[in-house]
C-alpha positions, 0 to 999 in steps of 0.5 A: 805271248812274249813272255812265254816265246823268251822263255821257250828261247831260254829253255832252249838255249839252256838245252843247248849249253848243256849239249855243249858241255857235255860234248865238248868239255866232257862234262859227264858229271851234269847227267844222273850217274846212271846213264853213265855207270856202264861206259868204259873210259875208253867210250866215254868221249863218243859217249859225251859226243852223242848225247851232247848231239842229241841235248843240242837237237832237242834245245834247236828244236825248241828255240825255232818253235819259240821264234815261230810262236813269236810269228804267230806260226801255226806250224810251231810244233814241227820243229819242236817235235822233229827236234826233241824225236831226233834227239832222243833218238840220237841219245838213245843209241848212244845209251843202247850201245855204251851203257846198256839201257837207260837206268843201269 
């Protein structure tokens, strides 16, 4: 039981960490260049932020549902089904609105 919550956390924060460098370094290149094709340059650093947003979301979601898990909370998966719905959604707009779609 242990083991699987240390892997939730880690999982987590790895989501995290990639939010972050999304986000704050500009780091485009660690997303598939698809998602990224249709940006302008001008767009791009909303672009990075939002996603990195949305990435950041789903990784807090999914750190507090290993923590509860550790509890033994039976309520585990509201927040990770309330972070990984609010991270797609935010990363969704910002697909929609700088790149078009999804797979362009």
């Amino acid at each position: 039981m242990i083991f699987g919550c240390l892997v939730e956390a880690a999982v987590g924060l790895l989501c995290v960490v990639l939010g972050l460098l999304v986000w704050l370094k500009k780091k485009v290149s660690i997303l598939h260049d698809y998602h990224y094709n249709n940006v302008q340059a001008e767009d791009l650093p909303a672009y990075t932020r939002q996603i990195g947003i949305g990435l950041i979301l789903i990784g807090v979601g999914i750190c507090v549902t290993g923590l509860l898990n550790l509890l033994y909370s039976p309520a585990w998966w509201v927040p990770l089904a309330a972070g990984i719905l609010l991270g797609l959604l935010v990363m969704h707009k910002a697909q929609m609105k700088y790149n078009g779609s999804w797979f362009s």
